[in-house]
C-alpha positions as a Markdown table, in Angstrom:
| # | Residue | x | y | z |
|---|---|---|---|---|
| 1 | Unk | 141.5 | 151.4 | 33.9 |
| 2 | Unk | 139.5 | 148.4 | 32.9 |
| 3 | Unk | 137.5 | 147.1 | 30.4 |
| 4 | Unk | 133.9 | 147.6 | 30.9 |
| 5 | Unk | 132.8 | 144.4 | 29.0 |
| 6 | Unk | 135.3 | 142.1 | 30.5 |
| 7 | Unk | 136.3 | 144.2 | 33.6 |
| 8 | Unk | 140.5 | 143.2 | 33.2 |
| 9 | Unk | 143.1 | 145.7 | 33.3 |
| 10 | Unk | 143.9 | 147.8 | 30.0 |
| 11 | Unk | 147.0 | 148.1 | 29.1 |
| 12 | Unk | 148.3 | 150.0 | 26.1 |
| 13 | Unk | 145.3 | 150.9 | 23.7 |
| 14 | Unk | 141.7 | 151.1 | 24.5 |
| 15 | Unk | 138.6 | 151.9 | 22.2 |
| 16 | Unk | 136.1 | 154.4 | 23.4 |
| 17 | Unk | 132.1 | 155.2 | 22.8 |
| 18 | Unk | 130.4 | 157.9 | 22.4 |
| 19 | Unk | 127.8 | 156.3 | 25.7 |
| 20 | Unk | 131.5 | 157.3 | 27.7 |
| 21 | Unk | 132.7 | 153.5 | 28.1 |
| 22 | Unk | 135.6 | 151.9 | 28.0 |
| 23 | Unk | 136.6 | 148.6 | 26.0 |
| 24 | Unk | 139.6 | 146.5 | 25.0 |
| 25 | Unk | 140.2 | 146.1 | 21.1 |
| 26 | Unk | 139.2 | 142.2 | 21.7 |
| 27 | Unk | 135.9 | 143.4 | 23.1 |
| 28 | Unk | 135.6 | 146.1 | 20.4 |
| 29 | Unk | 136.1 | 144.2 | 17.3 |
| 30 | Unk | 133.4 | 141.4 | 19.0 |
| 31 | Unk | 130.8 | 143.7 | 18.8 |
| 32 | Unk | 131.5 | 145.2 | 15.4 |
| 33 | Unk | 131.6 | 142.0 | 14.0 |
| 34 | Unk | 128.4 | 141.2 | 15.6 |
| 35 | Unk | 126.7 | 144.6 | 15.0 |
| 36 | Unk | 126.3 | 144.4 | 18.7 |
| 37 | Unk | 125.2 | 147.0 | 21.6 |
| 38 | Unk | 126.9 | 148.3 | 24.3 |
| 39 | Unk | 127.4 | 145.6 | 27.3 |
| 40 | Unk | 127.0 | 148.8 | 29.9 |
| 41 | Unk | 123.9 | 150.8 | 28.0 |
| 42 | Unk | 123.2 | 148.6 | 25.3 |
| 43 | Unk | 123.5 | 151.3 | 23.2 |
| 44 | Unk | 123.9 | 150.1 | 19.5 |
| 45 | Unk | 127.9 | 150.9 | 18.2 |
| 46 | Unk | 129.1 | 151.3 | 15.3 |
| 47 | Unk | 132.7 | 151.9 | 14.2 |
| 48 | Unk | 132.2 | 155.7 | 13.5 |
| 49 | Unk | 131.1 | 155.8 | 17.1 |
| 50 | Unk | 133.9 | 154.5 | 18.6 |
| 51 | Unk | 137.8 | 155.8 | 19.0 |
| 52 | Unk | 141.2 | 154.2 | 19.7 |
| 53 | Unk | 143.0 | 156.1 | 22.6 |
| 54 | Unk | 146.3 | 155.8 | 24.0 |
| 55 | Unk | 145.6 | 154.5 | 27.8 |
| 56 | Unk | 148.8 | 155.2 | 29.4 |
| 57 | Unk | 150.6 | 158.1 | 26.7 |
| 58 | Unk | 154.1 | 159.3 | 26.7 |
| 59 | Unk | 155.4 | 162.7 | 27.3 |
| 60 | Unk | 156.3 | 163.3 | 23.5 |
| 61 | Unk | 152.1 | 162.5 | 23.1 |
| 62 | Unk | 151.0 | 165.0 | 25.9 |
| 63 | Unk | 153.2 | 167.7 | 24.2 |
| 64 | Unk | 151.8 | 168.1 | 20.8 |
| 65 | Unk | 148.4 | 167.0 | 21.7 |
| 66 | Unk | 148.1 | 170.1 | 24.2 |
| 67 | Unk | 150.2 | 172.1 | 22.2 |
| 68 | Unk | 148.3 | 175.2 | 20.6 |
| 69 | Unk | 144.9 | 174.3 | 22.6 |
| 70 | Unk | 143.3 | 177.6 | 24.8 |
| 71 | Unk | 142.8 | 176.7 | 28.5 |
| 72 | Unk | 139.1 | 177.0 | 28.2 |
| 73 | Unk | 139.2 | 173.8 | 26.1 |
| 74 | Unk | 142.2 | 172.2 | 28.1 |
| 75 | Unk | 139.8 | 172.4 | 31.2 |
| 76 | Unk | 136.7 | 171.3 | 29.3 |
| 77 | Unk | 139.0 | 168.2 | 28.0 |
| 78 | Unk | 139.9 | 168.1 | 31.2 |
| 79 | Unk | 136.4 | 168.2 | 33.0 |
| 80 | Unk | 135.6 | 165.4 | 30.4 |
| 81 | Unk | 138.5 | 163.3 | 31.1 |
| 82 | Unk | 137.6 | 163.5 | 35.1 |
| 83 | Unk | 133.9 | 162.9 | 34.9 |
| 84 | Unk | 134.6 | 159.5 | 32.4 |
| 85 | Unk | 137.2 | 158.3 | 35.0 |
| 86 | Unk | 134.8 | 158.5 | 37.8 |
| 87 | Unk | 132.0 | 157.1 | 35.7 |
| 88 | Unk | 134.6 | 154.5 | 35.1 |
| 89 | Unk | 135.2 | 154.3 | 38.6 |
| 90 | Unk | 131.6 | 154.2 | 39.5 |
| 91 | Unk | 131.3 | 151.3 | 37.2 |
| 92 | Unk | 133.7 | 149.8 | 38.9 |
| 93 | Unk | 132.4 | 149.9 | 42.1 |
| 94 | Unk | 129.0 | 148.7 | 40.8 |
| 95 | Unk | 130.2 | 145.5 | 39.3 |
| 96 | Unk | 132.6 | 144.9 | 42.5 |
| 97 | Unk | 129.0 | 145.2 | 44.4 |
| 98 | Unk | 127.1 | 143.4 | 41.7 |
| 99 | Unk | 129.9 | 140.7 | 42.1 |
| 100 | Unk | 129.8 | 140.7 | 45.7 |
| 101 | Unk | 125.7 | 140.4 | 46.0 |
| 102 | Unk | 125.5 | 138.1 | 43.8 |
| 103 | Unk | 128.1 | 135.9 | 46.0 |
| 104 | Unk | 125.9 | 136.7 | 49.0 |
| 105 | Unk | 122.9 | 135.9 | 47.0 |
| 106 | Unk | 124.1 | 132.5 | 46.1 |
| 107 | Unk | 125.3 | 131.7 | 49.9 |
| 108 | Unk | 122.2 | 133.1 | 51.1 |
| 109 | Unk | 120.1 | 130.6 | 48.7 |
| 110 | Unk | 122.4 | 127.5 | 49.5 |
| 111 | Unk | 121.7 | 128.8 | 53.2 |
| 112 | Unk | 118.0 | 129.0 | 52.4 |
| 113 | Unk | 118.6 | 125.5 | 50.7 |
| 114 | Unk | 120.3 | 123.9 | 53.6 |
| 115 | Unk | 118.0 | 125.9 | 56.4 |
| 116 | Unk | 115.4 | 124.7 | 54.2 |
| 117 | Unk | 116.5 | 120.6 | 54.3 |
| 118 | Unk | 117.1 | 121.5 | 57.9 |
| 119 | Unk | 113.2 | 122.4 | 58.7 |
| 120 | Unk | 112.1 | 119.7 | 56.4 |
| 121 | Unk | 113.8 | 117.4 | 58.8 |
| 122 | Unk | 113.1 | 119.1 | 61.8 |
| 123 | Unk | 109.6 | 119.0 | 61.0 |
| 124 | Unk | 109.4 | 115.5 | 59.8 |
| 125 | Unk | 111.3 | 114.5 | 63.1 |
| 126 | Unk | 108.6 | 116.5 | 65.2 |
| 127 | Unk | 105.6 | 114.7 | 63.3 |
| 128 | Unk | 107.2 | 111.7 | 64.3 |
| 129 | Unk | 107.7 | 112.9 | 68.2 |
| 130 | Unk | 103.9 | 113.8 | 67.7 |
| 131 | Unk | 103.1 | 110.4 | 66.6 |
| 132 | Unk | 105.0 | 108.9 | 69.6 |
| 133 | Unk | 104.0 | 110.9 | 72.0 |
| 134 | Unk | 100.2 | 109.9 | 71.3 |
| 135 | Unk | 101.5 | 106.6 | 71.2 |
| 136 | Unk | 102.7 | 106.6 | 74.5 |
| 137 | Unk | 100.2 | 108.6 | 75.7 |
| 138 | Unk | 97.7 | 105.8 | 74.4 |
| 139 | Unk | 100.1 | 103.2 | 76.2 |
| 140 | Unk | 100.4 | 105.2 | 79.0 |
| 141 | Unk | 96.7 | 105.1 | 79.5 |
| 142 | Unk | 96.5 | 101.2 | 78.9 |
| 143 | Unk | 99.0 | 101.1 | 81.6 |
| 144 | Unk | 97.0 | 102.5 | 84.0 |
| 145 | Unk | 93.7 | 100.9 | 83.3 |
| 146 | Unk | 96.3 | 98.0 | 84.1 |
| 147 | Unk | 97.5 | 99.1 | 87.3 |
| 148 | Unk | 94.4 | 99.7 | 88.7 |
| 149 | Unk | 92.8 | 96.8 | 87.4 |
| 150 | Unk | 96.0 | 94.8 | 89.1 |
| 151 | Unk | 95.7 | 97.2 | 92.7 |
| 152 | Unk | 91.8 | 96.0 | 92.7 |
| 153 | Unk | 92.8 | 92.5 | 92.0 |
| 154 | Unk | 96.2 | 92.8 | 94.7 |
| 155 | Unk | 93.2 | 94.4 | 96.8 |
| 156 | Unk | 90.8 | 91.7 | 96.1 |
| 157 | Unk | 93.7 | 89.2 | 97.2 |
| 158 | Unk | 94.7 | 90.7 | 100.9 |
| 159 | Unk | 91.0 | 90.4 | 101.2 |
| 160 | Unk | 91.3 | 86.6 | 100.3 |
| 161 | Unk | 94.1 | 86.0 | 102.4 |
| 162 | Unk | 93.1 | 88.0 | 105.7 |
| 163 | Unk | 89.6 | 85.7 | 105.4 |
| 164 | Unk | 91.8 | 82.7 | 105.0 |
| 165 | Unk | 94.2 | 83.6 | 107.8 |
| 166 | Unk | 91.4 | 84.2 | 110.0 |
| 167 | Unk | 89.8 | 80.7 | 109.2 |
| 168 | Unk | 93.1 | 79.2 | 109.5 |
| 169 | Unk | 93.5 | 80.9 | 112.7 |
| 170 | Unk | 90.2 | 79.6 | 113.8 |
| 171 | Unk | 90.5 | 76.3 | 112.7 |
| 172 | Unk | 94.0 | 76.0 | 114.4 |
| 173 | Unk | 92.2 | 77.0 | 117.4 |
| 174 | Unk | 89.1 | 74.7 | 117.0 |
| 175 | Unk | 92.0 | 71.8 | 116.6 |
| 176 | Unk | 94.0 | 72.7 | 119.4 |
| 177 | Unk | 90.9 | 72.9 | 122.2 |
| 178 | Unk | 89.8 | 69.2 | 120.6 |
| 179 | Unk | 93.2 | 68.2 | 121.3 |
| 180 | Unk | 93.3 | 69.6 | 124.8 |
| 181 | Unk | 89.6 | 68.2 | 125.2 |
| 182 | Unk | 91.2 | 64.5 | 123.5 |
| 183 | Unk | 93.9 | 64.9 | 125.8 |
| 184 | Unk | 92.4 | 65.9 | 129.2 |
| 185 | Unk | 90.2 | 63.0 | 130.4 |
| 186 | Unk | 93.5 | 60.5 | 129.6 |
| 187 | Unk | 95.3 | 62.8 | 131.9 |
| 188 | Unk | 93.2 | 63.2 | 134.7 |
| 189 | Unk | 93.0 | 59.3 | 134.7 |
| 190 | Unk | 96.0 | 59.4 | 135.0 |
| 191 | Unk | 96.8 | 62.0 | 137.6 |
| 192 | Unk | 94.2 | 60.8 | 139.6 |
| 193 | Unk | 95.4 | 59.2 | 142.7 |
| 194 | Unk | 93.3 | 56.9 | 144.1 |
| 195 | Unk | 93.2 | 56.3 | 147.9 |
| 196 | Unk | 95.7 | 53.8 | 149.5 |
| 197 | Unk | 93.3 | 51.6 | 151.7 |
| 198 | Unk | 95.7 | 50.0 | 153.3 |
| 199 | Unk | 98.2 | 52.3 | 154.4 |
| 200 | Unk | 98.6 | 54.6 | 158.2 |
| 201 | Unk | 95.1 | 52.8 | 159.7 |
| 202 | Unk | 95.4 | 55.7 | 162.3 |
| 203 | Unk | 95.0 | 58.7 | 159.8 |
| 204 | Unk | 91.7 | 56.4 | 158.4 |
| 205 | Unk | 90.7 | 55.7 | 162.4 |
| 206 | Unk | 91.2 | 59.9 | 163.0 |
| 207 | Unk | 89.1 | 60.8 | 159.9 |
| 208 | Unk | 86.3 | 58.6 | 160.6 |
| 209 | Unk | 85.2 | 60.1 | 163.8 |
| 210 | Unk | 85.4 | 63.5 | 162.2 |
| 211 | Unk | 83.2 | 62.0 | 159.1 |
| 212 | Unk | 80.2 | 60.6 | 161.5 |
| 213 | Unk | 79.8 | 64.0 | 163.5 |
| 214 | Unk | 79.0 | 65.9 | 160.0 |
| 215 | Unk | 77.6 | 63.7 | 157.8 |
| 216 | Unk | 76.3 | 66.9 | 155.3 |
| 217 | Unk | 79.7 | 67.7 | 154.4 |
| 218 | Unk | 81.4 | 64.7 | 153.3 |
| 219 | Unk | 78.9 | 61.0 | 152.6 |
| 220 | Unk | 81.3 | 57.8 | 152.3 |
| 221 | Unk | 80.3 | 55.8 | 149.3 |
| 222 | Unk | 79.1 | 52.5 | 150.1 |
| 223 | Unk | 81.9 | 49.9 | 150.6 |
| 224 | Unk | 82.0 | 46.8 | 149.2 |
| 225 | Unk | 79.7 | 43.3 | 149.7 |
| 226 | Unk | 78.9 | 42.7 | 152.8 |
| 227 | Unk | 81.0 | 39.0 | 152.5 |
| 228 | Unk | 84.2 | 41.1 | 151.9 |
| 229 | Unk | 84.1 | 43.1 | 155.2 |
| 230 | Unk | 81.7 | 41.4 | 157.3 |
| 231 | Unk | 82.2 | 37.8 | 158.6 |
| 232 | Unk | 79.3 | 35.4 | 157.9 |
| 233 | Unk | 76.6 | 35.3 | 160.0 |
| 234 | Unk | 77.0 | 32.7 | 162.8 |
| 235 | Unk | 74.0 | 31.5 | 164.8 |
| 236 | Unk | 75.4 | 31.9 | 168.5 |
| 237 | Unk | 73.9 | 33.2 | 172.1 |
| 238 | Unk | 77.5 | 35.2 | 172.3 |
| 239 | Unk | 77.0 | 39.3 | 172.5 |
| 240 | Unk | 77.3 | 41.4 | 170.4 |
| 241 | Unk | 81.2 | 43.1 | 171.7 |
| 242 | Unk | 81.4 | 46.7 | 170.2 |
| 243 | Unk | 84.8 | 47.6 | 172.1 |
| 244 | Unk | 86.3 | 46.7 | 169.1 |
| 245 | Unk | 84.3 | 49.9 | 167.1 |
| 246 | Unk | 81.0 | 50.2 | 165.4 |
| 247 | Unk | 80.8 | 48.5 | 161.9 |
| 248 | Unk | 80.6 | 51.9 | 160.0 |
| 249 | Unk | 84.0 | 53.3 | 162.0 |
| 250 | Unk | 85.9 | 50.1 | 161.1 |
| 251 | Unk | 84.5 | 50.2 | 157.4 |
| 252 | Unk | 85.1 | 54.1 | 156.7 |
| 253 | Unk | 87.8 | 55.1 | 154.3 |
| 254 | Unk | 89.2 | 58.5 | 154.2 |
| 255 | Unk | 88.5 | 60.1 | 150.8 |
| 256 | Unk | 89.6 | 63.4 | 149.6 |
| 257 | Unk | 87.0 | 65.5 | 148.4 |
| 258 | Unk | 89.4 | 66.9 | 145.6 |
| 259 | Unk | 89.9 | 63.2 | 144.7 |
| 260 | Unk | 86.3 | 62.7 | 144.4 |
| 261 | Unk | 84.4 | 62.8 | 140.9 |
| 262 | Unk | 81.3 | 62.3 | 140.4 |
| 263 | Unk | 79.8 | 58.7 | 138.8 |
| 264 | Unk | 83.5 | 57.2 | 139.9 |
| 265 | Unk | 83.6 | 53.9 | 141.1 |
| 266 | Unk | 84.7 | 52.8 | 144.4 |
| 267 | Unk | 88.1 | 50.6 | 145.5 |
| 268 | Unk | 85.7 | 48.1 | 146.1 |
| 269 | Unk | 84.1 | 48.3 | 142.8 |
| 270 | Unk | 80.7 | 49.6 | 143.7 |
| 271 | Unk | 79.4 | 52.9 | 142.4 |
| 272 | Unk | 76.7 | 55.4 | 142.8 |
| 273 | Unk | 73.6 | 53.9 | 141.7 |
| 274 | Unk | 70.0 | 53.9 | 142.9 |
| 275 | Unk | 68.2 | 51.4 | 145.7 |
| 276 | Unk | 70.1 | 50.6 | 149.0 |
| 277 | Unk | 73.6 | 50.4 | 147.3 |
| 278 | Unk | 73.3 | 53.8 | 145.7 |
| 279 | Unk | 72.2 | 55.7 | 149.5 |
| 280 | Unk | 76.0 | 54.9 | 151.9 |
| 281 | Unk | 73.7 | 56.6 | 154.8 |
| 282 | Unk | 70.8 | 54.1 | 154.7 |
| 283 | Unk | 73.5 | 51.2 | 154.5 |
| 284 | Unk | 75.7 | 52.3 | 157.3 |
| 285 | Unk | 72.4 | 52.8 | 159.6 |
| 286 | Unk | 71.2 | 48.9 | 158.4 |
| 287 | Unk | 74.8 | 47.9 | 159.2 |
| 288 | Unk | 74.7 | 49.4 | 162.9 |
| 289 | Unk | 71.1 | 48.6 | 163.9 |
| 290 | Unk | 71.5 | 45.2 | 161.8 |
| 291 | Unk | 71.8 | 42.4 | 165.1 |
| 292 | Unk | 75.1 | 40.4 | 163.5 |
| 293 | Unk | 76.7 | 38.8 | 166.0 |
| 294 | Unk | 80.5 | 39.4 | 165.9 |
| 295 | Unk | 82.6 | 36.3 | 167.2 |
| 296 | Unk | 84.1 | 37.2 | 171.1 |
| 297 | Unk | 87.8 | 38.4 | 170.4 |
| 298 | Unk | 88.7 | 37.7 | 173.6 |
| 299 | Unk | 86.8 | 35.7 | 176.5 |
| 300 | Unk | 88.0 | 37.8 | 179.5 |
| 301 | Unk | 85.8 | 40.6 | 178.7 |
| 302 | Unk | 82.4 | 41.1 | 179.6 |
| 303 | Unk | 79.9 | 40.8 | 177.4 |
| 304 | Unk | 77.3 | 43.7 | 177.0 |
| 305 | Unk | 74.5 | 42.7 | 174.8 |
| 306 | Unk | 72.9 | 39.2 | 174.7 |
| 307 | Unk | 70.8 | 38.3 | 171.5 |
């Protein structure tokens, strides 16, 4: 049995109320001094209303105390004595309980207390994700308005650059025909060949005959003065000897037609240019109707024409 005011075990002598509790004489004596209530019922004691009982009673006790007593009294004592100890037993179990929920309670609320600091934090750290991730949505967007605005301008640049490789193209181009165009009249001075004069007579004496039948196709520019090929004019009665050739055979020189350019001056140093000079036809006829007198090259032959 316990104590139903301080709940520890009884041992030896107990007091008991008429509300059918159970207290130790410390207990007991605290509320009679205090004019106190029960601590179960808070029923208001007093020392009539309570009675010292043995708790755990010795055989000597249980003899005389049931000695003389009918049964119907022994089992109502008996029915009393059962219905206290479960009400005490009841009592028991209620404080046990009350102790027990009242543990849970108070690790619930430091639970609630720590789940509590828990959300708090939880939910400060999301408002600050929150903040951040408008903040990096806002940076986010700046980004992009910087991207593009850097792909227009990368854009804009190609474009640049194509235009200036195509110039630079084209200029290259433009300085590499003047080159060719600086360079090509010194080369084909050079690489022109001019006609050796003096060299295989018989290719020169071959070509001529082929040059008087046709004169359309190929016209012989007009050679030099007259002093350089043509011996002075001598006033003789000899004839005029022609076995030697006419005039225009012995002064016709083989030219290439490839070799030929137009406004190019002769060997002799005469060019294309206008009156009898510029026309080698009209000069050659002058030169073979022309009556020069050619000195005899030999006296043995006959002579053919008289002046």
């Amino acid at each position: 049995m316990r104590c139903n005011a301080c709940w520890r075990e009884l041992e030896g002598r107990a007091i008991t109320t008429t509300c059918g509790h159970l207290l130790c004489p410390e207990d007991a004596n605290k509320i009679l001094s205090n004019d106190g209530a029960c601590p179960i019922c808070d029923q208001v004691l007093s020392k009539s209303l309570m009675k010292p009982v043995e708790i755990n009673p010795n055989d000597e006790w249980v003899n005389m105390a049931m000695a003389g007593v009918s049964p119907q009294i022994l089992m109502k004592s008996a029915y009393r004595s059962v219905t206290f100890y479960i009400g005490q037993k009841d009592l028991e179990m209620q404080v046990k309980m009350n102790k027990v929920v009242g543990q849970c309670r108070q690790k619930c609320e430091a639970m609630q207390e720590k789940f509590t600091e828990k959300l708090e934090q939880i939910y400060t750290a999301y408002q600050k994700m929150t903040k951040r991730c408008q903040m990096m949505e806002q940076e986010l967007e700046s980004l992009s308005k910087d991207k593009q605005e850097l792909q227009e301008k990368f854009a804009e640049k190609c474009r640049q650059k194509r235009k200036l490789d195509e110039m630079y193209d084209l200029a290259r181009t433009e300085i590499d025909s003047l080159k060719r165009s600086a360079i090509q009249p010194v080369n084909h001075s050079f690489s022109r060949q001019d006609p050796d004069l003096f060299s295989n007579p018989s290719n020169r004496m071959d070509n001529r005959d082929s040059i008087r039948k046709d004169w359309s196709i190929h016209t012989p520019d007009t050679p030099g003065p007259r002093e350089d090929m043509w011996p002075a004019r001598q006033n003789s009665n000899s004839t005029f000897d022609i076995s030697g050739g006419s005039p225009a055979k012995q002064s016709a020189i083989p030219m290439e037609a490839g070799n030929r350019m137009p406004n190019a001056r002769s060997s002799f140093g005469v060019g294309n240019g206008a009156g009898p000079a510029g026309n080698p036809s009209m000069t050659l006829r002058n030169l073979i109707l022309s009556p020069i007198k050619r000195p005899q090259l030999s006296r043995n032959r006959t002579q053919l024409f008289t002046l």
